[in-house]
C-alpha positions as CSV (number, residue, x, y, z in Angstrom):
1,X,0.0,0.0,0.0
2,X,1.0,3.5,-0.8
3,X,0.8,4.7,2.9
4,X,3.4,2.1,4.3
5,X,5.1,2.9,1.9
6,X,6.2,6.6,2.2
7,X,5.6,6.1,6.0
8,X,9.0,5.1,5.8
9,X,10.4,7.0,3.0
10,X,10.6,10.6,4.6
11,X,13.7,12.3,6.8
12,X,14.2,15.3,8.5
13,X,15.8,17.8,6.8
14,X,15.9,20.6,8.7
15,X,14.6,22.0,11.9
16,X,14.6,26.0,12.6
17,X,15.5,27.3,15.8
18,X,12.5,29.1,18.2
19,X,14.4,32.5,18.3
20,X,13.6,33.1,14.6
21,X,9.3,32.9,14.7
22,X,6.9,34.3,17.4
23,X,3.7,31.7,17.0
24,X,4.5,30.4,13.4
25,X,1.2,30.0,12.0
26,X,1.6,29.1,8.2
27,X,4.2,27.6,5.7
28,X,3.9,28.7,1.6
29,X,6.9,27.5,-0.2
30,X,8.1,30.7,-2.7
31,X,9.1,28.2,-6.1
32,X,10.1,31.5,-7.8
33,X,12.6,32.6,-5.0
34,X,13.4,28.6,-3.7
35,X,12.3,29.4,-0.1
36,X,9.7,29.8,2.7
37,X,7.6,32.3,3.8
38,X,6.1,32.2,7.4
39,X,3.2,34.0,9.4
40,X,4.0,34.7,12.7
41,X,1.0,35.4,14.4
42,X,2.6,36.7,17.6
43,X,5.0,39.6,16.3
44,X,2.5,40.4,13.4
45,X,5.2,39.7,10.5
46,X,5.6,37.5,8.1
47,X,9.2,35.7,7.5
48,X,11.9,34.2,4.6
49,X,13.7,31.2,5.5
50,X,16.5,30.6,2.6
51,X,17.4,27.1,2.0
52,X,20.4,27.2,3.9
53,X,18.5,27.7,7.1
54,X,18.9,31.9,7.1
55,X,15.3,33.6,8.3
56,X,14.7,37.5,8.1
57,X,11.7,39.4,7.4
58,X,9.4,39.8,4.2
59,X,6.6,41.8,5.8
60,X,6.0,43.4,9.1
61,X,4.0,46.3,10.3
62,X,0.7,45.8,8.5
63,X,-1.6,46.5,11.4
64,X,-2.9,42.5,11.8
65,X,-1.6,38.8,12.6
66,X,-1.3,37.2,9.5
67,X,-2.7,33.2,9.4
68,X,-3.3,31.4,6.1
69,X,-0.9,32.4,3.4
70,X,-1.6,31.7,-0.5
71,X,0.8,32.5,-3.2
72,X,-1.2,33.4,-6.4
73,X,0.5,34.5,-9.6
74,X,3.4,36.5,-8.2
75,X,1.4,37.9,-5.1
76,X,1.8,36.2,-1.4
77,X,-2.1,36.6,0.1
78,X,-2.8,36.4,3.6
79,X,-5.6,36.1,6.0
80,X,-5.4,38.9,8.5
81,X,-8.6,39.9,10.8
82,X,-11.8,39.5,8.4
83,X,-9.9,40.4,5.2
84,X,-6.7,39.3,3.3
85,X,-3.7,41.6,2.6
86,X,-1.2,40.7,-1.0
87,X,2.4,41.2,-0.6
88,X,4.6,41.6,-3.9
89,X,6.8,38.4,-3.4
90,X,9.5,40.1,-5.0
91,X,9.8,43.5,-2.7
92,X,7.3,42.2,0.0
93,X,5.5,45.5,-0.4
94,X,1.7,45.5,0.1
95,X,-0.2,45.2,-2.8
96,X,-3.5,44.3,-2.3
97,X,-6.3,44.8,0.7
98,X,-9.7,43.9,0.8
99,X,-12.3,43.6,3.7
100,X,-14.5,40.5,3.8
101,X,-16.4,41.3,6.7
102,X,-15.1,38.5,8.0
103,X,-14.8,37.6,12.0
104,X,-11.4,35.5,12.2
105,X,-10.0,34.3,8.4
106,X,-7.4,31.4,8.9
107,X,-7.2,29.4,5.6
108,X,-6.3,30.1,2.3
109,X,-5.7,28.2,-0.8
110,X,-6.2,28.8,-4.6
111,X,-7.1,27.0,-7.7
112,X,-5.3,30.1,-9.9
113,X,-8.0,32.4,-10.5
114,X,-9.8,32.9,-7.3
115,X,-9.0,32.4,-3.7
116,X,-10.4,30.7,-1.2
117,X,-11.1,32.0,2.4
118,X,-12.2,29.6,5.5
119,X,-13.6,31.9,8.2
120,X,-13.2,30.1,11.9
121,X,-15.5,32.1,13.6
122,X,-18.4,32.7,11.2
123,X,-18.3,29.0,9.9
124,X,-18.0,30.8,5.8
125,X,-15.9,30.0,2.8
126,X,-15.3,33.2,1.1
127,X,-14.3,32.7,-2.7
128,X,-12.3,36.2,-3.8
129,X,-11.7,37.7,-7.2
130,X,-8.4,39.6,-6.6
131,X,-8.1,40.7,-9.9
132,X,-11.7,42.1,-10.1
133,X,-11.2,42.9,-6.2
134,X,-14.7,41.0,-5.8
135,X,-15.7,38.4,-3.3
136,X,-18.6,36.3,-2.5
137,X,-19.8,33.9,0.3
138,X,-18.9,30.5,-1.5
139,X,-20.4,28.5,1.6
140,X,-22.3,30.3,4.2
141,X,-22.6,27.6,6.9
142,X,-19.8,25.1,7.2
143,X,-21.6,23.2,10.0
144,X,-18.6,22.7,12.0
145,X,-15.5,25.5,12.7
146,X,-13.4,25.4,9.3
147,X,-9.6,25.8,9.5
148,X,-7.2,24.7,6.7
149,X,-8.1,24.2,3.3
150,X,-6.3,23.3,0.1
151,X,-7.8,23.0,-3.6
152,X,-7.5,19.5,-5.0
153,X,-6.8,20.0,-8.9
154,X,-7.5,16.5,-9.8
155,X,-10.3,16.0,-7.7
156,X,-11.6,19.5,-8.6
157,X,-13.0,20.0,-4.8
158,X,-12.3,22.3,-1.9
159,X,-11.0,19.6,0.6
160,X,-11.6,21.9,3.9
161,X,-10.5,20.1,7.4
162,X,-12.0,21.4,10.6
163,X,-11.0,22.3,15.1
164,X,-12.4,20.6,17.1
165,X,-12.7,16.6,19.2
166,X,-13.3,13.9,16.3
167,X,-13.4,16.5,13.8
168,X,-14.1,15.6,10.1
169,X,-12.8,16.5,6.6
170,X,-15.5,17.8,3.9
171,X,-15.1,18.7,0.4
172,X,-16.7,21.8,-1.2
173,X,-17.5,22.8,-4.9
174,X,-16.0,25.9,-5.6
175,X,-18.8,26.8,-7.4
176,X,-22.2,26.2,-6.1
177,X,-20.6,25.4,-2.6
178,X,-22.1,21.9,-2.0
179,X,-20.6,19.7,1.1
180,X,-19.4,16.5,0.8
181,X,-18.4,14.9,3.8
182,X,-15.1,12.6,3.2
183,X,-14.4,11.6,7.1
184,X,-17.0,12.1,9.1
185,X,-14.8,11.0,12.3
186,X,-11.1,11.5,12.3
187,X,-10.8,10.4,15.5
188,X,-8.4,13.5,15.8
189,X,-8.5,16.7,17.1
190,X,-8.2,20.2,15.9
191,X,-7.1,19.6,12.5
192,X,-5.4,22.7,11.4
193,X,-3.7,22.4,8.3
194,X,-4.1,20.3,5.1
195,X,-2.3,20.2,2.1
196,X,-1.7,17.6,-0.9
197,X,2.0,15.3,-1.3
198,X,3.7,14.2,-4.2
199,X,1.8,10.9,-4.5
200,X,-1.3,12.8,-4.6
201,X,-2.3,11.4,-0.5
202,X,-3.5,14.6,1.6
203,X,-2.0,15.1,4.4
204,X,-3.5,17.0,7.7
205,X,-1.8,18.4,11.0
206,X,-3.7,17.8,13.9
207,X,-3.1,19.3,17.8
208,X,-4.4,16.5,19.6
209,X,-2.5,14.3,19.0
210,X,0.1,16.7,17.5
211,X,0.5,14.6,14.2
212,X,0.6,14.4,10.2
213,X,-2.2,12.2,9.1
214,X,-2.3,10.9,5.6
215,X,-5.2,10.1,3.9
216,X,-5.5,8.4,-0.4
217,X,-7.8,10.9,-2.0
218,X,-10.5,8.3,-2.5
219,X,-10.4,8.4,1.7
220,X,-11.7,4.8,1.7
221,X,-9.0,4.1,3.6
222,X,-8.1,4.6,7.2
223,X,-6.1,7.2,8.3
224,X,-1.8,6.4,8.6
225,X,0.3,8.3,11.2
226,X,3.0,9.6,9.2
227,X,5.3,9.2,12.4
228,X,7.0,12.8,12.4
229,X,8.4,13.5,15.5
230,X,8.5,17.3,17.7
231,X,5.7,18.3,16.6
232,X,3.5,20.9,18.8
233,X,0.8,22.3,17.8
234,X,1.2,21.9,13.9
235,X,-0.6,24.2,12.5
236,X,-1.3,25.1,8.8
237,X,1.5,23.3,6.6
238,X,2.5,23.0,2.8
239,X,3.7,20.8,0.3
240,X,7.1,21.6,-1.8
241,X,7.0,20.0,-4.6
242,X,9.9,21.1,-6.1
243,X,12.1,19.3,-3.1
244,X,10.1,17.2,-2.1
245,X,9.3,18.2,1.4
246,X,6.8,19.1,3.8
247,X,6.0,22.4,5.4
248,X,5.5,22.1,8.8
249,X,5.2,25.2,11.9
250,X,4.9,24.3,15.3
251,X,3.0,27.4,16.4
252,X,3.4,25.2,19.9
253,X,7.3,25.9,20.3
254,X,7.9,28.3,17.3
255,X,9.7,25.8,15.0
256,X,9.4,25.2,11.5
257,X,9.7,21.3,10.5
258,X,10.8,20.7,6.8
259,X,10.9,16.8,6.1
260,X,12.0,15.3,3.1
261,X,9.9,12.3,1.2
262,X,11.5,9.9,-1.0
263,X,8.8,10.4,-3.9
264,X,9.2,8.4,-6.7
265,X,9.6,10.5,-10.0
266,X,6.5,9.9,-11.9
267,X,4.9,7.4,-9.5
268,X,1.5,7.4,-7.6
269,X,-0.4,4.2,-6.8
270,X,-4.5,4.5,-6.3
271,X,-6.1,1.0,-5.7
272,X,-2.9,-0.8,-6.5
273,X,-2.7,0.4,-9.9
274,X,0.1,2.5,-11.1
275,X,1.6,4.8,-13.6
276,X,4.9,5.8,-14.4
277,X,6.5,8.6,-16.7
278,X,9.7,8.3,-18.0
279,X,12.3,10.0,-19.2
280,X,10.8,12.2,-15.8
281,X,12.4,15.1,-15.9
282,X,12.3,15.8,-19.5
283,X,12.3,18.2,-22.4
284,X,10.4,17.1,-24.9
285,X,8.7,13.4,-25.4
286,X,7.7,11.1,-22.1
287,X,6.2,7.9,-22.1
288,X,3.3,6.8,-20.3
289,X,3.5,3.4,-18.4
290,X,0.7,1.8,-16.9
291,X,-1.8,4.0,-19.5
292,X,-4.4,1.9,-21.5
293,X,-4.5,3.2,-25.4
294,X,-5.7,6.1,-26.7
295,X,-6.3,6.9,-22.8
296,X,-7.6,10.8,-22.2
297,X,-5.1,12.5,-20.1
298,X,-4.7,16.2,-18.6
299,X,-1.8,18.0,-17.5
300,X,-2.5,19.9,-14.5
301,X,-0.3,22.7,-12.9
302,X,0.7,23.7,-9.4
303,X,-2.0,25.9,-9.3
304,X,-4.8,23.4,-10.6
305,X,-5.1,25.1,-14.3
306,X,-5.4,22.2,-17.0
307,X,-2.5,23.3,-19.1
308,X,-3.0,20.1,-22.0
309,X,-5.3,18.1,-22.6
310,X,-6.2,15.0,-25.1
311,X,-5.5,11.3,-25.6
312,X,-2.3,9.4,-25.5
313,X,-0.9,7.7,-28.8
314,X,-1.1,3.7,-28.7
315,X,2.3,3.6,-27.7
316,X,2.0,5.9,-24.1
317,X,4.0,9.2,-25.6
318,X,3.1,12.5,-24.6
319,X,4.6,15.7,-25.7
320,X,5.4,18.1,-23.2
321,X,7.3,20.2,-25.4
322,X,5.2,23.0,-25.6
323,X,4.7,23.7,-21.9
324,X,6.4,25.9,-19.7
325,X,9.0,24.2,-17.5
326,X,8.0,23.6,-14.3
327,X,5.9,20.8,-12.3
328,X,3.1,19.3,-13.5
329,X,0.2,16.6,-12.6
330,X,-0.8,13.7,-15.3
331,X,-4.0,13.1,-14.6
332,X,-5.5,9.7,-16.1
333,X,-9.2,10.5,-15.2
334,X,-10.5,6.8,-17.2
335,X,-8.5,4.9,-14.4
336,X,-8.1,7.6,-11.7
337,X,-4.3,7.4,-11.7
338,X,-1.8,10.8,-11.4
339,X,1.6,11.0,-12.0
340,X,4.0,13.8,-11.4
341,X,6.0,15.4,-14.5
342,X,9.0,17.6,-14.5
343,X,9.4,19.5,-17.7
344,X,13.1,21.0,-17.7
């Protein structure tokens, strides 16, 4: 199974010190800079932690704690109060404001044209326009006090995961709003953050017990302790995809955990079917192994836009020559398998 597997496959790769965050409160990995930036909710600033460990500031004396943090385009959005602030990534200047009426916005996540905002307090999902500086209420009652949320590209949902004793994890549409309810009972408690690994298995950070959960996307299986030690309080953590690591803060003891996984270059297994790409990276032509002929097939980018679409040729090739380099999701919707592709 795909869970024992990468249960095992993951090390530490680093571990930053508490003197650098005051109540670190989200993780966004920065692709176009190679680094992360942190809310800290305590000292009202946002940070930059280099690869090599270095932390200083990005934004700091914007009137608010910031909480969930989005990167959108070449703007970092986050949650502050009832509204969201933008922050150039490049200068870290302010950029964009806009009221929501919310009472306390904590999650953030994007599918690359809108954003969307999970309000604790008022139990809403708020779906923002920031280009038309518009918003709407998406969902106006949440039944239950929603905290993390991260769009699922290949699942095209709103997977949302929610405080409180046994709390579940719902889906949303992200355009009429309709529930679906994928774990009624986690058995856990407080679930904070949630974001999506390399194998396509979504991962959640829970407070009680202070843990990374992960869950297949079908979620007809139980959920596996990922076994990732110091943790306190994990709070609202990210995916890097481009090494391979997740984003954890600790708002419990001001850390920030960064684990590596051992993914396997183009492999993800759903039901015990899989699919690998190779030559993965590439420039040009990949093969598809594990595809059935003429199968439909979607390339899907980090922000969930389907950049190619069609149907593979009888013998599995797919040219990626015409995209941008960068990551990319394979999505096989006939079987339900993904695959990760690196175009250099």
């Amino acid at each position: 199974m795909r869970h024992l597997l990468f249960a095992a496959a993951f090390s530490f790769a680093a571990c930053s010190g508490s003197a650098q965050y005051q109540g670190p409160e989200s993780v966004e990995y920065d692709a176009a800079n190679d680094r992360y930036l942190v809310s800290n909710t305590q000292s009202s600033s946002i940070k930059a932690r280099s690869q090599s460990g270095t932390v200083t500031d990005f934004a700091s004396g914007f009137g608010g704690a910031p909480y969930g943090l989005e990167i959108m385009g070449d703007v970092l959005y986050a949650c502050v109060g009832g509204g969201i602030r933008g922050f150039e990534l490049a200068t870290g200047q302010q950029v964009y404001t806009r009221s929501l009426g919310g009472t306390f916005n904590n999650g953030i996540t994007t599918d690359g044209q809108f954003l969307y905002v999970t309000d604790f307090s008022a139990q809403h999902i708020y779906k923002v326009d920031p280009v038309a500086d518009t918003h709407s209420t998406l969902v106006t009652a949440t039944a239950g006090t929603p905290n993390g949320i991260v769009w699922d590209p290949v699942g095209e949902r709103l997977i949302t995961v929610f405080w409180g004793s046994n709390a579940p994890i719902k889906a949303f549409d992200r355009n009429t709003g309709a529930a679906t309810t994928l774990v009624a009972n986690t058995g856990l408690g407080n679930i904070d953050g949630v974001t999506i690994d390399c194998f396509g298995n979504v991962l959640v950070a829970s407070w009680s017990p202070a843990r990374i959960t992960s869950y297949v996307p079908s979620f007809d299986q139980p959920g596996v302790n990922l076994g990732i030690t110091g943790l306190s309080n994990p709070a609202d953590i990210d995916f890097d995809e481009v090494n391979k690591r997740i984003c954890i803060p600790n708002s419990g003891n001001n850390t920030v955990t960064l684990v590596d996984v051992a993914c396997s270059a183009g492999m993800h297994d759903v039901a015990h079917k899989q699919v690998r790409v190779f030559p993965n990276p590439a420039t040009n032509n990949v093969r598809v192994e594990g595809a059935a002929p003429n199968e439909r097939y979607e390339l899907i980018d980090m922000q969930g836009r389907v950049v190619a679409s069609g149907v593979l040729g009888e013998d599995g090739l797919l040219d990626i020559g015409s995209v941008l380099a960068g990551n990319y999701m394979l999505h096989l919707p006939e079987q339900g398998l993904r695959a990760q592709v690196v175009k250099q």
